[in-house]
N, CA, C and O atoms as a Tripos MOL2 file, in Angstrom:
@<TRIPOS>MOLECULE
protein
  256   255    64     0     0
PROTEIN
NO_CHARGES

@<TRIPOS>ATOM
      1 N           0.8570   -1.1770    0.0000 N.3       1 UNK1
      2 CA          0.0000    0.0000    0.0000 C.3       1 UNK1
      3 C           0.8970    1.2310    0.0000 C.2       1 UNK1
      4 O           1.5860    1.7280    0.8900 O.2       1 UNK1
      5 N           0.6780    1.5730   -1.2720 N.am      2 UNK2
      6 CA          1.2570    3.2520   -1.0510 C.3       2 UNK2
      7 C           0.8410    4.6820   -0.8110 C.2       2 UNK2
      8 O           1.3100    5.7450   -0.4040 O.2       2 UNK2
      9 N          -0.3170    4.1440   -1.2880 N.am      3 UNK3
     10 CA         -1.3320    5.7560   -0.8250 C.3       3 UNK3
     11 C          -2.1170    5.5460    0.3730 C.2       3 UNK3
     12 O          -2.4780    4.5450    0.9910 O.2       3 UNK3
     13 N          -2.3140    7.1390    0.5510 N.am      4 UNK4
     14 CA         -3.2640    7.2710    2.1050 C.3       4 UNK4
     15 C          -4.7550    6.4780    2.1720 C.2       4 UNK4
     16 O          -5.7600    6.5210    1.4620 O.2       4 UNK4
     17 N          -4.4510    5.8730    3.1620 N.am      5 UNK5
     18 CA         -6.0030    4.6860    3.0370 C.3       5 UNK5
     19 C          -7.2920    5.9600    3.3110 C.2       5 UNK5
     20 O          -7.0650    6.9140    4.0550 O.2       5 UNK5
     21 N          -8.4120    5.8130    2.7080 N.am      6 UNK6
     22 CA         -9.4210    6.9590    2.6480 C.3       6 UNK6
     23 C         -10.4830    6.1660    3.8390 C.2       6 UNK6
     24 O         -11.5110    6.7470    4.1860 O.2       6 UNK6
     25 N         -10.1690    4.9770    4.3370 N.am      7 UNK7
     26 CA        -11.4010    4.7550    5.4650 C.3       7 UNK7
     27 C         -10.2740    4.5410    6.7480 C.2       7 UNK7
     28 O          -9.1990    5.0060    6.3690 O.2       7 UNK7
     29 N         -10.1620    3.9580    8.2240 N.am      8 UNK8
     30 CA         -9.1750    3.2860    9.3360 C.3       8 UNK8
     31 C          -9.1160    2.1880    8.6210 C.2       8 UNK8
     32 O         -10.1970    1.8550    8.1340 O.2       8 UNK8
     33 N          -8.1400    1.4560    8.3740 N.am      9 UNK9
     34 CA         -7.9650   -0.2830    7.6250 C.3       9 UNK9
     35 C          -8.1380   -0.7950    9.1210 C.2       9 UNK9
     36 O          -8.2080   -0.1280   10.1530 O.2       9 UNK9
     37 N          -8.1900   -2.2310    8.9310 N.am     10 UNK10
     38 CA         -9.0520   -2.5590   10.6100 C.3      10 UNK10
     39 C          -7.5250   -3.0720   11.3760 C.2      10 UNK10
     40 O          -7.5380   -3.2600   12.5920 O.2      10 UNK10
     41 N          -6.6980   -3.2050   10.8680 N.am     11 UNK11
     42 CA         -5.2610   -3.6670   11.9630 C.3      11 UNK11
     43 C          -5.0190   -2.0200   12.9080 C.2      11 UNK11
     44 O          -4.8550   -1.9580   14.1260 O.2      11 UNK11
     45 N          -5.0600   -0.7410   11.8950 N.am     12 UNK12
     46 CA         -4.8790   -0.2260   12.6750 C.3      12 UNK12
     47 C          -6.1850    0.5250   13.3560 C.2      12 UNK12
     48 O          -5.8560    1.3190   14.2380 O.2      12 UNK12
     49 N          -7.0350    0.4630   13.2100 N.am     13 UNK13
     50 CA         -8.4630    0.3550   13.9790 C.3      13 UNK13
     51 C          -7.9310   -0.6470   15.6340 C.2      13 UNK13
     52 O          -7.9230   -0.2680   16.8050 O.2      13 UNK13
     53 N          -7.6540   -1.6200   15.1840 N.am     14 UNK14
     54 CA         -7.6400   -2.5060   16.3620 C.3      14 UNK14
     55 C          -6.4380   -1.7940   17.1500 C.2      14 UNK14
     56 O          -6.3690   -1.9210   18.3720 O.2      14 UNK14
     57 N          -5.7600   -1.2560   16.6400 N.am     15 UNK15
     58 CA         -4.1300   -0.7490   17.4690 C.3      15 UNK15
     59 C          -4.7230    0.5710   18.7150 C.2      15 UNK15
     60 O          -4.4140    0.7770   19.8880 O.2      15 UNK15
     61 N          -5.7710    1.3170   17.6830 N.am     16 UNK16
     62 CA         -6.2270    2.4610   18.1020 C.3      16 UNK16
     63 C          -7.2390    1.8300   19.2730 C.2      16 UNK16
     64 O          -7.1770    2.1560   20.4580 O.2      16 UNK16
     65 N          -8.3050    0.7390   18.6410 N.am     17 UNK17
     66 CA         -9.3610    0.5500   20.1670 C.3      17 UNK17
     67 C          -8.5010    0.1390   21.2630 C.2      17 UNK17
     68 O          -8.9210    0.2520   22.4150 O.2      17 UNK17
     69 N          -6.7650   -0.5580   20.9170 N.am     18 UNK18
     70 CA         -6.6510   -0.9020   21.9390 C.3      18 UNK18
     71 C          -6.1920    0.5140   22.8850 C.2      18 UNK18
     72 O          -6.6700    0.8650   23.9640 O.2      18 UNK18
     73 N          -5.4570    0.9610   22.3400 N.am     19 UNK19
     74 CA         -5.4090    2.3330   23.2870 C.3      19 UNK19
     75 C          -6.1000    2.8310   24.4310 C.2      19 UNK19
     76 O          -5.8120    2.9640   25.6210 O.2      19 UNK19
     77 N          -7.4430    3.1500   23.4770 N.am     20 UNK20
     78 CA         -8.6170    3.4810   24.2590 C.3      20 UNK20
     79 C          -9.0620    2.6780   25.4560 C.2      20 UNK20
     80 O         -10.1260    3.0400   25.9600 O.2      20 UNK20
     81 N          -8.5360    1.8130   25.9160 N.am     21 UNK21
     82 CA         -8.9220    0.6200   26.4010 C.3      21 UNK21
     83 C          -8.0900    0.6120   27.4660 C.2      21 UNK21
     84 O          -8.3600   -0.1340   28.4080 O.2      21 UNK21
     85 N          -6.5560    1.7060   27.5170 N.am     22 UNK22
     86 CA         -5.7550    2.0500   29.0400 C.3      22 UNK22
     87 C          -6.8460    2.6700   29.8240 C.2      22 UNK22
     88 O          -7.9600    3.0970   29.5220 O.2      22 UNK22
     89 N          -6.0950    2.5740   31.0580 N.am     23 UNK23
     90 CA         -7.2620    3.3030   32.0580 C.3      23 UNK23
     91 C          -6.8270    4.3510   31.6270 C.2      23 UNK23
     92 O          -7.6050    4.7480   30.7600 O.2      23 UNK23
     93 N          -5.9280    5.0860   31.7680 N.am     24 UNK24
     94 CA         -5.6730    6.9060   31.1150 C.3      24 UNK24
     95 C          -5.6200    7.3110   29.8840 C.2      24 UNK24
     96 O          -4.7240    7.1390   29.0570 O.2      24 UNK24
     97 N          -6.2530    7.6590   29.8250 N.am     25 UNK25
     98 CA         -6.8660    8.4470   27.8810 C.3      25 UNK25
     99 C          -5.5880    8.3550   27.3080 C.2      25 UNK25
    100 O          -4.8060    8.7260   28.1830 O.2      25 UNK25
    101 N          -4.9210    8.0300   26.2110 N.am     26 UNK26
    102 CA         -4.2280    8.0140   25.3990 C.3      26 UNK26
    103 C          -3.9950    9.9600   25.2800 C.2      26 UNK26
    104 O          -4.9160   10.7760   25.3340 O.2      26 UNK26
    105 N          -2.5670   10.2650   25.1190 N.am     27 UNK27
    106 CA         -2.6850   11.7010   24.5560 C.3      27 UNK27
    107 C          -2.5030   11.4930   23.0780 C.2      27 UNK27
    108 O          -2.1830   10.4670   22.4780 O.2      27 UNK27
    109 N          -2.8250   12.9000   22.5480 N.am     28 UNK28
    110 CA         -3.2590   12.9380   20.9130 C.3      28 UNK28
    111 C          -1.8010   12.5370   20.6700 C.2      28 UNK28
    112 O          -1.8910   11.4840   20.0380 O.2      28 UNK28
    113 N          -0.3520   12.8580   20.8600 N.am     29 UNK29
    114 CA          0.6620   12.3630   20.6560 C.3      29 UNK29
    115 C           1.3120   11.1000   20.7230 C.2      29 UNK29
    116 O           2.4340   10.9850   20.2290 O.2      29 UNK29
    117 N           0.7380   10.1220   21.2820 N.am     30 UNK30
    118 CA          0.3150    8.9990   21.1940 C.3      30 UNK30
    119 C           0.0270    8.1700   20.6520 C.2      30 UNK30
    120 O           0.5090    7.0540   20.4620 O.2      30 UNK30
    121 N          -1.3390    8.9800   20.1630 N.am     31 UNK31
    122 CA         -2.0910    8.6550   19.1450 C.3      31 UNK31
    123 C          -1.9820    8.4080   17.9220 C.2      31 UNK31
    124 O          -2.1850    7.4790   17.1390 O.2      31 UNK31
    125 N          -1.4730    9.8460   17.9310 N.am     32 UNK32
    126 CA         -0.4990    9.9750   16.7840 C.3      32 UNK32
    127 C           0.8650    9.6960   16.3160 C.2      32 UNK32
    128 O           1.0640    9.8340   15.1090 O.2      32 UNK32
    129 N           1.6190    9.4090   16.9000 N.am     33 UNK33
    130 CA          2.6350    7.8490   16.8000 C.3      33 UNK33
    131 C           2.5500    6.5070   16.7430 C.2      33 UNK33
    132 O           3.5110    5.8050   16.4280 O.2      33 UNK33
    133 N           1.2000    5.9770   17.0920 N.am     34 UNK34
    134 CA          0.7430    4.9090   16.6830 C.3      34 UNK34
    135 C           0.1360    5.0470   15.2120 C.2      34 UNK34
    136 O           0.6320    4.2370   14.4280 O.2      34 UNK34
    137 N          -0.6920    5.7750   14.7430 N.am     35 UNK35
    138 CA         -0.9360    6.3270   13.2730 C.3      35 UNK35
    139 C           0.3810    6.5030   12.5880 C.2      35 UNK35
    140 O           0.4310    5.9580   11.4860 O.2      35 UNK35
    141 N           1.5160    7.1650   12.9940 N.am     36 UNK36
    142 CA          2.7420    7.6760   12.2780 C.3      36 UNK36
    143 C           3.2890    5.9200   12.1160 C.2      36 UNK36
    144 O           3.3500    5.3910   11.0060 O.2      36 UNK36
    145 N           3.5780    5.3310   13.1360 N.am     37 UNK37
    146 CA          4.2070    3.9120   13.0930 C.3      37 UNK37
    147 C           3.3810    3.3810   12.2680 C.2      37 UNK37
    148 O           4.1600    2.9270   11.4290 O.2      37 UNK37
    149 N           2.2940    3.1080   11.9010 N.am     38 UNK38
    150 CA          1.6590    2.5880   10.8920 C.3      38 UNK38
    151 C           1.3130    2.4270    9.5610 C.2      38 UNK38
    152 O           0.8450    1.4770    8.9330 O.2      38 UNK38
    153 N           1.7720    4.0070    9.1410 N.am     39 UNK39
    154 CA          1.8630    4.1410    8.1240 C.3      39 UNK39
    155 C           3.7500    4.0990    7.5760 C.2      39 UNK39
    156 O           4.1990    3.9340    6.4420 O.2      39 UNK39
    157 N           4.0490    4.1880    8.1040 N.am     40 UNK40
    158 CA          5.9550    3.6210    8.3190 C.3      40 UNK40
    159 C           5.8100    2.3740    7.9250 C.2      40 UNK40
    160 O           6.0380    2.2520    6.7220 O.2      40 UNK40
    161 N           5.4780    1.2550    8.5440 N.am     41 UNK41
    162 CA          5.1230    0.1490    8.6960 C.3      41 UNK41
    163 C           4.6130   -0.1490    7.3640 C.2      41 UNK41
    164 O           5.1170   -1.1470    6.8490 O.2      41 UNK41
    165 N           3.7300    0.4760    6.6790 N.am     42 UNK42
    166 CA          3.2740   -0.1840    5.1100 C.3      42 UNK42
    167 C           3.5090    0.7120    4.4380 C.2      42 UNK42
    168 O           2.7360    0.9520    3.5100 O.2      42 UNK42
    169 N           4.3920    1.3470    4.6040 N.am     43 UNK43
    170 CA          5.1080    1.9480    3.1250 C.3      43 UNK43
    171 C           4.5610    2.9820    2.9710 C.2      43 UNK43
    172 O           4.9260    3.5310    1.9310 O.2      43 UNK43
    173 N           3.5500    3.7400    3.7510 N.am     44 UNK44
    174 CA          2.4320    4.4200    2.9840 C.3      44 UNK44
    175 C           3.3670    6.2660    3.2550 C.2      44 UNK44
    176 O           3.9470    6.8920    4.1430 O.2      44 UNK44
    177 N           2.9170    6.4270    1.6690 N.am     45 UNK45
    178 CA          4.1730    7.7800    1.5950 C.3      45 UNK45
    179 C           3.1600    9.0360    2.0550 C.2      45 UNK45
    180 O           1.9440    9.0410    2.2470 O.2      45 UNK45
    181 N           4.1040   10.0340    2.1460 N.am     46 UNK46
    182 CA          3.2230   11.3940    2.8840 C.3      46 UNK46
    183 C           2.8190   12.1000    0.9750 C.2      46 UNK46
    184 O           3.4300   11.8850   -0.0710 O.2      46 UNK46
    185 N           1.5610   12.9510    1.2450 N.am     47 UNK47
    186 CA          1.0310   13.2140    0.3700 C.3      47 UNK47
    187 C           2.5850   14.1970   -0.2100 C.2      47 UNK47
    188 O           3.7070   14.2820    0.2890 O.2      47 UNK47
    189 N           1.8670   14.9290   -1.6860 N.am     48 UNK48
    190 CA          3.3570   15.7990   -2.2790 C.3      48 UNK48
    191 C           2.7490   17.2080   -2.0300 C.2      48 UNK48
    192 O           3.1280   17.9480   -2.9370 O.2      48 UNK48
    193 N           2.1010   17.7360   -1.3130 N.am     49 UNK49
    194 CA          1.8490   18.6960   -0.3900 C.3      49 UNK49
    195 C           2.1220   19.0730    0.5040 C.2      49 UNK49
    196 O           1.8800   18.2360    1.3740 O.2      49 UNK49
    197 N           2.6690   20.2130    1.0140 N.am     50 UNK50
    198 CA          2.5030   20.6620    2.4720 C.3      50 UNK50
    199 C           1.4830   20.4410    3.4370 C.2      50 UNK50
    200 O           0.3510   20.8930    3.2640 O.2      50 UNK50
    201 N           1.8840   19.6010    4.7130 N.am     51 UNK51
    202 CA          0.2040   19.1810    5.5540 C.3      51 UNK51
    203 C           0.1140   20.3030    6.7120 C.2      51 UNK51
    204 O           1.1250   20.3390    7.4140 O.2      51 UNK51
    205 N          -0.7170   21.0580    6.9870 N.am     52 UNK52
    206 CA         -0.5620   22.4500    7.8100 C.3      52 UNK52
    207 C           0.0860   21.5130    9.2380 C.2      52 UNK52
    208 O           0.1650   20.3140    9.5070 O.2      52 UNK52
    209 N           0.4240   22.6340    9.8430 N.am     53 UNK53
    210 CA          1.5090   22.1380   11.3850 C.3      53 UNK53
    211 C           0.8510   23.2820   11.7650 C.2      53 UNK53
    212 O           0.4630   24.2160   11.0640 O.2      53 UNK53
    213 N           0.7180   23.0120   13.6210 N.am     54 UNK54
    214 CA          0.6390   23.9300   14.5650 C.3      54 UNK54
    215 C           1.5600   24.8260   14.9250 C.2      54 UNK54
    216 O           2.5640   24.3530   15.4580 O.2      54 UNK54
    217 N           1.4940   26.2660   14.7560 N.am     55 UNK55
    218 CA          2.7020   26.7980   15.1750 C.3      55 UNK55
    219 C           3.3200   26.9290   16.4810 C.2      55 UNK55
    220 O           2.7690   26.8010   17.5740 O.2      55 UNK55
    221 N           4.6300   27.2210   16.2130 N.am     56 UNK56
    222 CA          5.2970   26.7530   17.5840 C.3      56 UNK56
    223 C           5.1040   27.7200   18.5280 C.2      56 UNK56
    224 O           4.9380   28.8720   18.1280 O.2      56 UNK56
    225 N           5.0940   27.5050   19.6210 N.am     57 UNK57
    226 CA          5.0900   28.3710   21.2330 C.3      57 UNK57
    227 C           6.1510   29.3900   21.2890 C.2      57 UNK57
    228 O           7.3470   29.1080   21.2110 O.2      57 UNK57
    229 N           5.6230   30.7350   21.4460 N.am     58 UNK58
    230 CA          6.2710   31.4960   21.7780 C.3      58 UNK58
    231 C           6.8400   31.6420   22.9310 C.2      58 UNK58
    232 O           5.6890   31.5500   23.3590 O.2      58 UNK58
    233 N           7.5720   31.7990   24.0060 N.am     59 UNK59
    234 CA          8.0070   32.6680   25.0260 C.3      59 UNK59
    235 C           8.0860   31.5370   26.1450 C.2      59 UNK59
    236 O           7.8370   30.3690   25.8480 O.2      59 UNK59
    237 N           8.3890   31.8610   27.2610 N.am     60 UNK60
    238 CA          8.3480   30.4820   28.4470 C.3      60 UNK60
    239 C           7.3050   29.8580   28.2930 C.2      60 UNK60
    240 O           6.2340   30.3860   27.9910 O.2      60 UNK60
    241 N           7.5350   28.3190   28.5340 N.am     61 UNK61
    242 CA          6.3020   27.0540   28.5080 C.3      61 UNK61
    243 C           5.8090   26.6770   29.8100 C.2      61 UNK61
    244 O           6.6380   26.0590   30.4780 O.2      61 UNK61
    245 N           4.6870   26.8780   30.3580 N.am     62 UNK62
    246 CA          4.5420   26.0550   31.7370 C.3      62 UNK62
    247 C           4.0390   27.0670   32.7380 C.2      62 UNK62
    248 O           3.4490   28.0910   32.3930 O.2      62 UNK62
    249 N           4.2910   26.7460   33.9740 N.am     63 UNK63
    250 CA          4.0420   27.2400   35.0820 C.3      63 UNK63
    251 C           5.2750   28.3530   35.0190 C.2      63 UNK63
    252 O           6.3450   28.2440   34.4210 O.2      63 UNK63
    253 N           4.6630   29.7340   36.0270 N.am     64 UNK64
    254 CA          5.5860   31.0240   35.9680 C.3      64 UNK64
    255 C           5.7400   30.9580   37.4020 C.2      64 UNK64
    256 O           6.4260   31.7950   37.9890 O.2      64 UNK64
@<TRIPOS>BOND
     1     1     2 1
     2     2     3 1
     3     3     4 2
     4     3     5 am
     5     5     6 1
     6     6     7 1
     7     7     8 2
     8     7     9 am
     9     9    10 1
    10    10    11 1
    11    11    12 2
    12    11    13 am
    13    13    14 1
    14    14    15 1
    15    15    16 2
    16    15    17 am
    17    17    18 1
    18    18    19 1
    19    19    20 2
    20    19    21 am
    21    21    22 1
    22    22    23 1
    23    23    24 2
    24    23    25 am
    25    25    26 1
    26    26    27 1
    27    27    28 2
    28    27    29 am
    29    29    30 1
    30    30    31 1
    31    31    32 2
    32    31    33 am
    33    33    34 1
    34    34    35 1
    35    35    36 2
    36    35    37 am
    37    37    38 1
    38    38    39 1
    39    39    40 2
    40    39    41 am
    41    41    42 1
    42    42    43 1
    43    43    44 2
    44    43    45 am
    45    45    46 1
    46    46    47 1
    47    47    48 2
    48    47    49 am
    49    49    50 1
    50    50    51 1
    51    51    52 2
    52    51    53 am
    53    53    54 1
    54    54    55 1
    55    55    56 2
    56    55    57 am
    57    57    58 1
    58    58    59 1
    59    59    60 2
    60    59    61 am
    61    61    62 1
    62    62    63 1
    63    63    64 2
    64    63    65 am
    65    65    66 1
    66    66    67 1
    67    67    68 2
    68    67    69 am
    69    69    70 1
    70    70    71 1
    71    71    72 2
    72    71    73 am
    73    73    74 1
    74    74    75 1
    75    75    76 2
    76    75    77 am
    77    77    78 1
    78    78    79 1
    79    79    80 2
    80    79    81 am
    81    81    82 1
    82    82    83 1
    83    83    84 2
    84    83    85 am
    85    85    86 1
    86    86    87 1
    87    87    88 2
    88    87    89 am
    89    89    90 1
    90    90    91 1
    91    91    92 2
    92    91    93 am
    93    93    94 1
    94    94    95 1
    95    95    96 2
    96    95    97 am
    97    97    98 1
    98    98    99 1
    99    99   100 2
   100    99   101 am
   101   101   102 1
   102   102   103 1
   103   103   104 2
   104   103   105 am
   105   105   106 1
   106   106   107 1
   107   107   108 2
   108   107   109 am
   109   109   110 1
   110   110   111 1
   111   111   112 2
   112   111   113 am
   113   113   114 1
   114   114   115 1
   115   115   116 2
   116   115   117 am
   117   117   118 1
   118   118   119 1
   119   119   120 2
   120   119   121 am
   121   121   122 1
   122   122   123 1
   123   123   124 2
   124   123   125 am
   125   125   126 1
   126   126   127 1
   127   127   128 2
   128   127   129 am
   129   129   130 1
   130   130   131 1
   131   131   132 2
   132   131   133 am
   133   133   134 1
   134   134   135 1
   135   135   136 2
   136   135   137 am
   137   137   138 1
   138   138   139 1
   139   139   140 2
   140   139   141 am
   141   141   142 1
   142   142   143 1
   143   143   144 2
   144   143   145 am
   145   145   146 1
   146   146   147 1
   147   147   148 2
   148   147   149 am
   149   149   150 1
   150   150   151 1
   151   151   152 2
   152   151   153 am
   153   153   154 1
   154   154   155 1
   155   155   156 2
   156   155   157 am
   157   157   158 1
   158   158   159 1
   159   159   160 2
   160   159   161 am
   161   161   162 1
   162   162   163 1
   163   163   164 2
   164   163   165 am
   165   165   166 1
   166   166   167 1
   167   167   168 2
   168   167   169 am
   169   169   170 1
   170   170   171 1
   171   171   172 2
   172   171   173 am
   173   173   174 1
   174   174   175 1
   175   175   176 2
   176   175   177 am
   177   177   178 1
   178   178   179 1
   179   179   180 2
   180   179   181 am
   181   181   182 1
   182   182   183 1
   183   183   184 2
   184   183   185 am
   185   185   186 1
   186   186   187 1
   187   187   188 2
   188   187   189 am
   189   189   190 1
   190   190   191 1
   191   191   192 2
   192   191   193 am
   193   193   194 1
   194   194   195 1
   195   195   196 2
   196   195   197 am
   197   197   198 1
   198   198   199 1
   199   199   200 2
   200   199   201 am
   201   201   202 1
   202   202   203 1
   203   203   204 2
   204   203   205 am
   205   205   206 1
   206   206   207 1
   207   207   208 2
   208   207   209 am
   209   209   210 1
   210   210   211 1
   211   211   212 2
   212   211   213 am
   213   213   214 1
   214   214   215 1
   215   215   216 2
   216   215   217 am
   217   217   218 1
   218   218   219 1
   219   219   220 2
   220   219   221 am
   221   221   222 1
   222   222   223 1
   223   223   224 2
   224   223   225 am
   225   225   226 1
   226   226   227 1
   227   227   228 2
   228   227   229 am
   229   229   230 1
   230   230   231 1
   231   231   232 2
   232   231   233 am
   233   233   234 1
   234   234   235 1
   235   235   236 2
   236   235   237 am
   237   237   238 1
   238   238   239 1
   239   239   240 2
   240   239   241 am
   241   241   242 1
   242   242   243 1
   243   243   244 2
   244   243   245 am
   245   245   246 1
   246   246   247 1
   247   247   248 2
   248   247   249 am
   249   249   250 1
   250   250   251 1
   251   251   252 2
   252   251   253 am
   253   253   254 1
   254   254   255 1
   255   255   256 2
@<TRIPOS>SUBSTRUCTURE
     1 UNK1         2 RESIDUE 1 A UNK
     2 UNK2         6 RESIDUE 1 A UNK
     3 UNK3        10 RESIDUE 1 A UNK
     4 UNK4        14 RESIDUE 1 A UNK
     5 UNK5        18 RESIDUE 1 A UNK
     6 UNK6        22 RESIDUE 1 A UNK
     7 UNK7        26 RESIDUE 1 A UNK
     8 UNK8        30 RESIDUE 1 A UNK
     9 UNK9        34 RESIDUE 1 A UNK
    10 UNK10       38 RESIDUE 1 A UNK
    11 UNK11       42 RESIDUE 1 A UNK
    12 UNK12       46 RESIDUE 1 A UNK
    13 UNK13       50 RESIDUE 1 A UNK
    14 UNK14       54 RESIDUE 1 A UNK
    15 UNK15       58 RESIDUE 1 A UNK
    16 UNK16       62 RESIDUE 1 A UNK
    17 UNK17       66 RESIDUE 1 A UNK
    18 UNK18       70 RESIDUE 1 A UNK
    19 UNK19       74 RESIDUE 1 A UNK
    20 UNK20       78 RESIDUE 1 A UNK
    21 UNK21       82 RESIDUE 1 A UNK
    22 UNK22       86 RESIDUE 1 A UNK
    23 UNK23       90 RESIDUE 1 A UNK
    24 UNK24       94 RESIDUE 1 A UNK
    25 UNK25       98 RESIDUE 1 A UNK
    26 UNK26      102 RESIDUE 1 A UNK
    27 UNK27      106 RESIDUE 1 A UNK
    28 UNK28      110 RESIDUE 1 A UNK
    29 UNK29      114 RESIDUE 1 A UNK
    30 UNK30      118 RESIDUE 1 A UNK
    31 UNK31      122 RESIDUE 1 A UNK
    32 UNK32      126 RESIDUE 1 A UNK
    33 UNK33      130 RESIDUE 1 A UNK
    34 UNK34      134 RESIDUE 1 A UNK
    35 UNK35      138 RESIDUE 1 A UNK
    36 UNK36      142 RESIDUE 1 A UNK
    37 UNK37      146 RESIDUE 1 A UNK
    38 UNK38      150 RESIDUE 1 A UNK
    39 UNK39      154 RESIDUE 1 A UNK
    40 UNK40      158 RESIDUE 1 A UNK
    41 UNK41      162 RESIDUE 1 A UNK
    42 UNK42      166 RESIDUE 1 A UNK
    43 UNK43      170 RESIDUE 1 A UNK
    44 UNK44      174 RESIDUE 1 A UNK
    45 UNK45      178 RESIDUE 1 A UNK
    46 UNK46      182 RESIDUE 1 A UNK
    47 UNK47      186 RESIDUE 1 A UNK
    48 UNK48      190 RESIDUE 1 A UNK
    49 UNK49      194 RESIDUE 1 A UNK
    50 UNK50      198 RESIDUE 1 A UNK
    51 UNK51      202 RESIDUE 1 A UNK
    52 UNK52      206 RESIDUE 1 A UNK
    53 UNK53      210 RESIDUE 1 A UNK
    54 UNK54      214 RESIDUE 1 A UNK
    55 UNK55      218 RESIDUE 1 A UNK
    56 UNK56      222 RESIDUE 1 A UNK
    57 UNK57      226 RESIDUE 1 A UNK
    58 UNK58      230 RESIDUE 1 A UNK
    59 UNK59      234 RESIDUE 1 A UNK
    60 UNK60      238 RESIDUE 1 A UNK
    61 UNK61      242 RESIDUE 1 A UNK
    62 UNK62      246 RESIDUE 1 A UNK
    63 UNK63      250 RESIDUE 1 A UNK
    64 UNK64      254 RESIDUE 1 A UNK
């Protein structure tokens, strides 16, 4: 498989319910490394577009 699958294929469906399934919520980063490992995993290439990114944090992070 080289292109982006257009539905969840069910192996990684099952990767994702299992997640859901810790007692503590999965974070979206997580989440999204299990999605990233998966598509690693079958070859599957990034589109030939720019995919928008969150911009980065300005100034001190956290508690002041």
């Amino acid at each position: 498989m080289n292109k982006w699958p257009r539905t969840i294929p069910y192996d990684l469906r099952c990767r994702l319910e299992t997640l859901l399934e810790y007692r503590d919520a999965p974070s979206i980063q997580t989440q999204w490394g299990t999605i990233l490992e998966w598509l690693e995993h079958h070859g599957v290439t990034p589109p030939d577009h720019a995919l928008p990114v969150e911009p980065e944090l300005k100034g001190p992070v956290g508690h002041s």
